[in-house]
C-alpha positions in Angstrom: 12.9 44.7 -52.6 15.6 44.3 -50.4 15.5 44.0 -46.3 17.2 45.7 -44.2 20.3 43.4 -42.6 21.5 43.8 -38.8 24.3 45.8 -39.8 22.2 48.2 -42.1 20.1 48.6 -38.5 23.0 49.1 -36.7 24.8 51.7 -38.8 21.9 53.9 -38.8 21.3 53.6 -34.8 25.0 54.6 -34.6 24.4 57.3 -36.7 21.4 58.8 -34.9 23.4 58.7 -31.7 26.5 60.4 -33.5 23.9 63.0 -34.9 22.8 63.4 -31.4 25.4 63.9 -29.8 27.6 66.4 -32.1 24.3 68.7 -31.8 24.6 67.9 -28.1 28.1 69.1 -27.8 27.1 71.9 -29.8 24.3 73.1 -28.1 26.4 72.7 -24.8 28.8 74.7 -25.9 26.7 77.6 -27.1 24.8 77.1 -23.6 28.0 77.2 -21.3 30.0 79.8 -23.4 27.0 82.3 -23.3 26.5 81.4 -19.6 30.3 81.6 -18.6 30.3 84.7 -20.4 27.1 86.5 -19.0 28.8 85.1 -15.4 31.9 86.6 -15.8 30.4 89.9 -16.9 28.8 90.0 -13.6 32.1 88.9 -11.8 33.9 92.1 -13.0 31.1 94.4 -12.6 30.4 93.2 -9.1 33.8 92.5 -7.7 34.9 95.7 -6.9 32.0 95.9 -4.9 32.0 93.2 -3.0 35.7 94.1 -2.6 35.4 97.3 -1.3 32.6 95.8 1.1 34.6 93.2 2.3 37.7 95.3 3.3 36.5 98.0 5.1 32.9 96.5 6.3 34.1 93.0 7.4 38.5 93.9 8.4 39.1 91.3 6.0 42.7 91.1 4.6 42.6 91.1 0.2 44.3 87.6 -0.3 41.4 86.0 1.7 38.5 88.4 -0.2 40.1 87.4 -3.3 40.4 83.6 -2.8 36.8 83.9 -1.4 35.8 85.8 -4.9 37.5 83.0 -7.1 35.4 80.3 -5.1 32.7 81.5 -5.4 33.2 82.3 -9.0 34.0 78.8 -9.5 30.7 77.4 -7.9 28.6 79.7 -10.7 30.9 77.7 -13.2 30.0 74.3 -11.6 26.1 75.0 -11.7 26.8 76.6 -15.7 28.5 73.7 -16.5 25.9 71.1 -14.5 23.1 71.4 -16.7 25.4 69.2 -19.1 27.6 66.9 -17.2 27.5 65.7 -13.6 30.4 66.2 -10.6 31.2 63.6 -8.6 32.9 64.8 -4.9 34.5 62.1 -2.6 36.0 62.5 0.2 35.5 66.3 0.8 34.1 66.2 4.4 34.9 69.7 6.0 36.5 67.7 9.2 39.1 66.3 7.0 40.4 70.2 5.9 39.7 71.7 9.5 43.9 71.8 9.5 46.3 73.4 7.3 47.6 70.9 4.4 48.7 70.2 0.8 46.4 69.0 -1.8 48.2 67.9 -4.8 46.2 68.3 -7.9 47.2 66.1 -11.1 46.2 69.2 -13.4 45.0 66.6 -16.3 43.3 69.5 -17.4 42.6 73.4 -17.1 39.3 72.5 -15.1 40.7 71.1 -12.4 41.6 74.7 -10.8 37.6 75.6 -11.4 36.2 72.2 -9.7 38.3 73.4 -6.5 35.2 75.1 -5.7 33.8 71.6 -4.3 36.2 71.7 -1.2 34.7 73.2 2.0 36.5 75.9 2.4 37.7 79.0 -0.1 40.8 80.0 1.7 43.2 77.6 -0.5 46.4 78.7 -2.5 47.9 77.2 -5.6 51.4 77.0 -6.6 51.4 75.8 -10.0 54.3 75.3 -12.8 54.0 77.4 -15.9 52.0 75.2 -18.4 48.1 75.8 -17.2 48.7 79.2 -18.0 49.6 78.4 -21.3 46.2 76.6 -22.0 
């Protein structure tokens, strides 16, 4: 009868946690995708509403409304998307965006744009190159 060596041990640990986590990641992604979707249903359905509400109820001008919209759409992506991974914010105090500015975003990804729901305020403008619309 043979014992099991360290190594044997060791392969099969790591193959538990690869096991784990590809049914992780799947699971997530069935989760977020289903969540996103159900979420941006209600966007579309609802945004014309809000729209309509915000324009004539509260004299609001449409660039603002629609940045406002986009934030807050973002925020329902951050609390979809936080039952899996965790945010980290640093250095987003509303005193230090109480001026106009430039934030310069590295775009290392498409998420980036969505995680600008963190900052303080909604009222923020992007001028981006081609490529993240190619994604």
């Amino acid at each position: 009868m043979n014992r099991p060596t360290y190594m044997d041990n060791l392969f099969e640990k790591k193959k538990a946690v690869f096991l784990f986590k590809g049914a992780y990641i799947v699971v997530m992604n069935l989760v977020v995708i289903f969540l996103v979707l159900l979420w941006t249903v209600t966007g579309i359905v609802f945004f014309p509403l809000v729209f309509v509400f915000m324009k004539y109820c509260q004299k609001m001008r449409t660039g603002p409304i629609t940045r406002h919209c986009i934030w807050i759409y973002g925020k329902g992506w951050q609390v979809i998307v936080s039952l899996f991974v965790s945010f980290e914010k640093s250095g987003l105090d509303p005193e230090n965006f109480a001026t106009p500015g430039i934030i310069v975003v590295n775009h290392r990804s498409f998420f980036d744009t969505y995680c600008m729901n963190m900052l303080p305020k909604s009222d923020i403008c992007f001028a981006v190159r081609a490529w993240p619309f190619k994604i």
